[in-house]
N, C-alpha and C positions, 0 to 999 in steps of 0.2 A: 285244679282250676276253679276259680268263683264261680258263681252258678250265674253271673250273669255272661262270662264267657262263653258255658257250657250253653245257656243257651242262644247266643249267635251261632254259634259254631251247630248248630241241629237248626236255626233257620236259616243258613246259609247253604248247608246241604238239603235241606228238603227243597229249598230254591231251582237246586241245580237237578233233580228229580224232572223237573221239569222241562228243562235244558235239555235232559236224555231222552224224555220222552217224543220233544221236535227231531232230535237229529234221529229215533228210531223208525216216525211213521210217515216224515217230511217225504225222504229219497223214495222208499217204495210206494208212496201215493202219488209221488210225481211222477213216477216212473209210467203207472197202469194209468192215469190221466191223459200222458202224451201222445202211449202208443195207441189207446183207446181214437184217440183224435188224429191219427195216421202220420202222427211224428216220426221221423227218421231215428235210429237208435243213438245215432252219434249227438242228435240235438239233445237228446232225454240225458244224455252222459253229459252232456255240456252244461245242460242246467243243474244236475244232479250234483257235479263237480264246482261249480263257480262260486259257491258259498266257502270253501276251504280256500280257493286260490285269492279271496276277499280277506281273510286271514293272516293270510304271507305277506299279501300286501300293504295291507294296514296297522300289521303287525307294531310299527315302529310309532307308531301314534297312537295307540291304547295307552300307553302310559302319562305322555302327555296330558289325556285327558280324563285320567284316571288323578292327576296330580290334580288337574284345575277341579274337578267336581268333586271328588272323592271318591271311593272306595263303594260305599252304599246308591249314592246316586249312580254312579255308574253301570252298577247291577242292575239297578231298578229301570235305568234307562232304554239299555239294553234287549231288558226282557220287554219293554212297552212296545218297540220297534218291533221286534218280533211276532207279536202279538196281532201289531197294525197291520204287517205282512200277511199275515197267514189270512187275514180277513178279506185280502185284496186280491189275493191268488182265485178265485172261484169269480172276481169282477172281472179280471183281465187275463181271460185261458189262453194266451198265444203264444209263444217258446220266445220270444223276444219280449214280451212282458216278464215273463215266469223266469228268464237268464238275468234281468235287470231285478227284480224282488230277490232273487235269490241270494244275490250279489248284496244289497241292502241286509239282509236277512245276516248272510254270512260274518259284516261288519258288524252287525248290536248283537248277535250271539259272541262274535269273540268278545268285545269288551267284555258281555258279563262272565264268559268263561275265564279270561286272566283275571278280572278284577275278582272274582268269586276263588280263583286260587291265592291271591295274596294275601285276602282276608283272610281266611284257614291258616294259613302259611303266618301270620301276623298272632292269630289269635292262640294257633297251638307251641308246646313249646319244646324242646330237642327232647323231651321223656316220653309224651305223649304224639309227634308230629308223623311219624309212619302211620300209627292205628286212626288219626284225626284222616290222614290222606284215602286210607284204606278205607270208611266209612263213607267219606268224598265219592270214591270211583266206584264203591257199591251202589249208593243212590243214583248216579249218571248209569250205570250197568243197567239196574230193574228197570230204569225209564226206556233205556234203550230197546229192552227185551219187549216189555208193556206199549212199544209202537206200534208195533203187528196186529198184538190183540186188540187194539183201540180200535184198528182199518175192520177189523173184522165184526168188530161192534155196529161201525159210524156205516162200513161199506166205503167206496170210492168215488159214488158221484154226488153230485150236487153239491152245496153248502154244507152240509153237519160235516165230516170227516176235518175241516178247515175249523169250523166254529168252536165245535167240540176242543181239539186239539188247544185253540188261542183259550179255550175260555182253564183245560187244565193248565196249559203255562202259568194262565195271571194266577192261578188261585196260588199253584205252589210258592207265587212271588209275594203274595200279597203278605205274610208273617213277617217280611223286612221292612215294612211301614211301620212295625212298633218296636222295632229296637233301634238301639242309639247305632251312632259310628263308631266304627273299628277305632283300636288304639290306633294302627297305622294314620297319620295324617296326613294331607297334600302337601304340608310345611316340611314335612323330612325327606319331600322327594329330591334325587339328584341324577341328572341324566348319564347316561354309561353305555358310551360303544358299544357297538354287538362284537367287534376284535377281541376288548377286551373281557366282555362274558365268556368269550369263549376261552379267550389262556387261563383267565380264571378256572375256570370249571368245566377243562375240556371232557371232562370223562360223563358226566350231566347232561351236557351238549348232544354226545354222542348216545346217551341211552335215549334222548328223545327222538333222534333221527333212526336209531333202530327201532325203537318201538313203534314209530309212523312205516316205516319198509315193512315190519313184519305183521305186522297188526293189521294195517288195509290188504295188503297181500292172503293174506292166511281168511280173513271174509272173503275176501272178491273169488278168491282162487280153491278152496278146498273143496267145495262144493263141485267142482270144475273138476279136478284131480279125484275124486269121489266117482264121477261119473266115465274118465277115463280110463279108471281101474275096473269098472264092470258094475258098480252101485246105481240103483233106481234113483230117479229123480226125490226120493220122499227121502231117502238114506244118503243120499248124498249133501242134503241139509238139514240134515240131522248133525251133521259131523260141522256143521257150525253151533248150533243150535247148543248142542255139549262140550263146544271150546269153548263158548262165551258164559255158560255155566258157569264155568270151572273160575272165572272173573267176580262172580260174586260167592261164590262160595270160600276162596283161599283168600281175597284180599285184607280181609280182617286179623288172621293167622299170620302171612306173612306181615303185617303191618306191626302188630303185635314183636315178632320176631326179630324184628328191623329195629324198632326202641331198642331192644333186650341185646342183642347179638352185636350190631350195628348195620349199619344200611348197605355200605361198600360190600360187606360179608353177605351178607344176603342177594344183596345185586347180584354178584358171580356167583352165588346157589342159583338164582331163577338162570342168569344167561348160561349155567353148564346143564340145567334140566332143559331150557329152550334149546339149548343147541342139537341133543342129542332126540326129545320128543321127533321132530321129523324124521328121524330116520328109523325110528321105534312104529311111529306109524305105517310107513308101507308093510314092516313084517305084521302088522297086527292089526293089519284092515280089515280081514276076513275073521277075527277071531272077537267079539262082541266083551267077552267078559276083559278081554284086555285093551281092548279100544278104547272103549267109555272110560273108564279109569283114569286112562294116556290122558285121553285132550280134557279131560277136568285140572289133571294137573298142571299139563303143558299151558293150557289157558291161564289158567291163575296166574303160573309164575310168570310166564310172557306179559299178561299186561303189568307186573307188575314195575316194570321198566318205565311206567311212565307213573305212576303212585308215589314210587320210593325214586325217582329221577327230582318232581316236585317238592319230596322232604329235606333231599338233600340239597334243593337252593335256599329253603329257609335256614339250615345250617351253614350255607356259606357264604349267601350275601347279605348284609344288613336289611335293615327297613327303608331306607331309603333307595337302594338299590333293587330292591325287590322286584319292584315293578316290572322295569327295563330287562330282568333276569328270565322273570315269568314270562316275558312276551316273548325274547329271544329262543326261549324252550319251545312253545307253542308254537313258534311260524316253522323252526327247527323240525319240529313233529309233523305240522302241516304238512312242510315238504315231502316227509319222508313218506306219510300218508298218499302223496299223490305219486310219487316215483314207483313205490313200492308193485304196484298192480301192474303197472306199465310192464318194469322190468320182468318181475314174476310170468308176467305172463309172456313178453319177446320169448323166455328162456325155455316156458312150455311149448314153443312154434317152432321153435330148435331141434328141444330135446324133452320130449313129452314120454310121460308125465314125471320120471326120475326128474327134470332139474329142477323144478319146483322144492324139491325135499333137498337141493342141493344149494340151491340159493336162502330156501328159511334158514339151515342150519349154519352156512357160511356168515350170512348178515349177524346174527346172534353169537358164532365166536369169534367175529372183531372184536366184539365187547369186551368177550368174556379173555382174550389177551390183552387186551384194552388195559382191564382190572388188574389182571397178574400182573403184567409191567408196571404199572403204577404203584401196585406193593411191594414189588422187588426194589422198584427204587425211593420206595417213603423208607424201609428197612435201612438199605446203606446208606440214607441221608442221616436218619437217630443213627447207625454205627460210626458214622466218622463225627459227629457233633460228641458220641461219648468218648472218643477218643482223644 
């Protein structure tokens, strides 16, 4: 790649650095804000949640207006919006202010989240677009982890936790004021059904809605199942703490491996290691040297369902299509994002704490027969065409 590629593609990702660091210290400062001010739990989950369901909704219009401005303003914009928000939450503290900003919030986060994956997705190319992605969800990982620590800096009241926060988003945005625009242009956009993204690239489709199911489940829920099995509060998020490791430490590896290997083949290595890590952990909760291990790896390859899910829409739909691809993935994800905790945890009220380990490992080998049927029948398609 030119080195002027090389460098959008590092200020697109340190952009999105930023992007991870709102969505890591957003939820749980809103959280200890609310209940601080004698909010009910379900309001704090209301606003907590309304930013994602802003996503699913609008989902079909980011591209649109991704066509009319472009690809860079649209980041740019996005992130400004967000910016504005965060500055306005500490003027206006009251759970129907903070559900409507969120809601705002949730709308110019996603723009720059799909617009910031098609540029990547644009600029990288099928040799290098696994390792370009895996670099992607590492910088979105460290900002996500880097939320925590900020609250513990800024603290939770007043203005600074809010100021601090908008003032790192803008800086990490501000390096896309001096580069040009993406080769993709608003001229090669073409609109395309969410029907037919889907027959297109059913298997795609489906690794984003796995990875929304199991991914918001396995945060919301482990800690929860941690604590059911007999683990202290400090050890029971811990065991998130070392899955979401495991997310920047492998993504680079398997991204790498996904160029090299291919992506489908690697998909069903992560969804056969995802399937069976849940069930690997109940035996090896009480045993340290094999635990930590488990959920670095189960981590890794788990999120990697949504890394190497986004390389293979640059490989299968054009540039023009791109757009409408990426947003279909991402509302796709969304939803699974918000189903996922709901169901996980009905299944805990049932049958606690086993169905938990019953329902990650189920969701994950849809998938992964998902894969195997679809190579069983690419195989007899090349056998009767060589026939």
């Amino acid at each position: 790649m030119t080195t002027s590629r090389n460098l959008q593609l590092s200020t697109v990702v340190c952009s999105f650095l930023g992007v991870g660091l709102v969505f890591g210290f957003q939820p749980p400062l809103i959280a200890l804000v609310l209940t601080r001010t004698g909010a009910p739990s379900v309001a704090v989950g209301a606003v907590t949640s309304v930013s994602t369901i802003a996503v699913i909704i609008f989902g079909t219009v980011y591209p649109r207006v991704i066509a009319r401005i472009g690809l860079k303003r649209s980041v740019l914009a996005g992130t400004a919006i967000a910016v504005i928000i965060l500055l306005l939450m500490p003027v206006l503290e009251t759970v129907p202010a903070w559900t409507t900003l969120r809601f705002i919030n949730g709308c110019a986060l996603g723009l720059a989240w799909i617009a910031s994956e098609v540029w990547l997705n644009a600029l990288a190319t099928d040799e290098s677009r696994g390792r370009v992605m895996a670099f992607y969800a590492v910088a979105f990982a460290a900002g996500v982890m880097a939320g925590p620590a900020l609250l513990r800096f800024t603290g939770t009241a007043g203005w600074l936790p809010f100021v601090v926060g908008a003032v790192a988003l803008a800086i990490t945005a501000v390096p896309l004021l001096f580069i040009g625009e993406p080769p993709a242009s608003a001229d090669t956009y073409h609109r395309v059904r969410l029907v037919h993204l889907i027959r297109t690239a059913p298997i795609i489709m489906l690794a984003a809605l796995i990875a929304g199911l199991v991914e918001s489940a396995d945060v919301s829920l482990l800690p929860v199942y941690g604590l059911h099995q007999g683990l202290d509060e400090r050890d029971a998020l811990l065991l998130v703490t070392v899955f979401l490791a495991g997310n920047i430490l492998l993504q680079l590896p398997i991204g790498y491996l996904a160029d090299r290997l291919g992506r489908r083949l690697v998909l069903g290595l992560c969804a056969a290691v995802s399937t069976i890590g849940p069930v690997l952990l109940a035996v090896s909760l009480r045993t340290p040297w094999a635990l930590w291990p488990l959920l670095i790896v189960w981590g890794g390859m788990m999120y990697a369902f949504y890394t190497q899910g986004i390389a293979m829409l640059g490989e299968t739909f054009p540039p023009r299509e791109l757009a409408d691809a990426n947003a279909a993935f991402v509302m796709i994800y969304c939803a699974g994002g918000v189903i996922g905790p709901t169901v996980g945890g009905l299944a805990m009220d049932l049958w606690n704490p086993n169905s938990l380990i019953l329902f990650l490992s189920s969701a994950t080998s849809i998938l992964l027969v998902a894969l195997l049927l679809e190579s069983r029948l690419t195989a007899r398609l090349r056998s009767s065409e060589n026939v």
